[in-house]
C-alpha positions, 0 to 999 in steps of 0.5 A, spaced: 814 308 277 817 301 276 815 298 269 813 290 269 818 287 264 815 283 258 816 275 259 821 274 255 822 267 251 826 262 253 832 261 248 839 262 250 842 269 249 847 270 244 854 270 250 862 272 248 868 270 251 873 275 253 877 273 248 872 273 242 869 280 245 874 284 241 874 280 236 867 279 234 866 284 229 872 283 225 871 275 225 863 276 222 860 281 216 857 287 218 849 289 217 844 283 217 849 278 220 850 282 226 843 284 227 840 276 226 845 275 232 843 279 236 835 279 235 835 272 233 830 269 228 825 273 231 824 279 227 822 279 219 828 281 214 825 288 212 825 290 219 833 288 219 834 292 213 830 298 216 834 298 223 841 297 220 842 304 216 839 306 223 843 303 228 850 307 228 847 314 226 841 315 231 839 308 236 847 305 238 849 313 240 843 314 244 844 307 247 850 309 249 849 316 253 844 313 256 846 306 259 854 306 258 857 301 253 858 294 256 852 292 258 847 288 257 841 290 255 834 288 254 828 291 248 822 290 246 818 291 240 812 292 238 807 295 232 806 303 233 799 306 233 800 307 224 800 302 220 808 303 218 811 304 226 815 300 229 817 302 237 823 299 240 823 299 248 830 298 251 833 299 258 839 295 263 836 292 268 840 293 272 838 300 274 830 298 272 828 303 277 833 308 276 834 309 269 827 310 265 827 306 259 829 309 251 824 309 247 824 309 239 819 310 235 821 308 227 816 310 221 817 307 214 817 299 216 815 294 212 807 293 211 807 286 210 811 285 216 809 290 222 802 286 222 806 281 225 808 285 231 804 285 237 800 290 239 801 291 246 808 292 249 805 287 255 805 282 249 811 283 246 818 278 247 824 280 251 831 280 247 837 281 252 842 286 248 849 283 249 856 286 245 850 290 241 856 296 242 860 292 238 858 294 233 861 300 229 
């Protein structure tokens, strides 16, 4: 059953050449530098500081299984049914019908800063995932 894509907002998507896509990594700082490229200013500090420990043990691998690396991709997140959950929706649109989307669903987020997030997947920005296997 095919999904409705969130609408997505109306900023540019972070892009690499050929050239800087090797080297992008070594050029930047790991951790919130690579986070604040590739999500924007949209999400709140606390919420980086909680997805970064995370992202090379359980999300990038599990990305990578399912969609392949050197892809782009897109997510949405949105507030749990708890008041400390966080989900992040992501999946290729390229194989939208064929590939289901995977699904995180995060515990421990920061209060203060999940109430922000909307509610409803529906209402959710769209980020488009570029170079996020770069980082290792």
């Amino acid at each position: 059953m095919p999904r409705q894509e969130p609408q997505r907002k109306k900023i540019a998507d972070q892009w690499y050449s050929d050239n800087e896509r090797q080297t992008s990594q070594t050029k930047t700082s790991r951790g919130i530098g690579f986070f604040r490229r590739l999500f924007g200013e949209t999400l709140a500090q606390g919420i980086l500081d909680k997805l970064e420990p995370i992202w090379n043990s359980a999300i990038q691998p599990a990305l990578i299984k399912k969609f392949g690396g050197a892809t782009t991709l897109y997510a949405i997140f949105y507030a749990g049914k708890s008041s400390d959950e966080m989900i992040i929706e992501v999946w290729d649109p390229q194989y939208i019908n064929i590939k289901p989307s995977e699904v995180f669903n995060l515990r421990g987020m920061p209060l203060e800063e999940i109430k922000y997030l909307p509610k409803a997947r529906e209402q959710a920005d769209c980020f488009s995932l570029q170079n996020w296997e770069l980082y290792r």
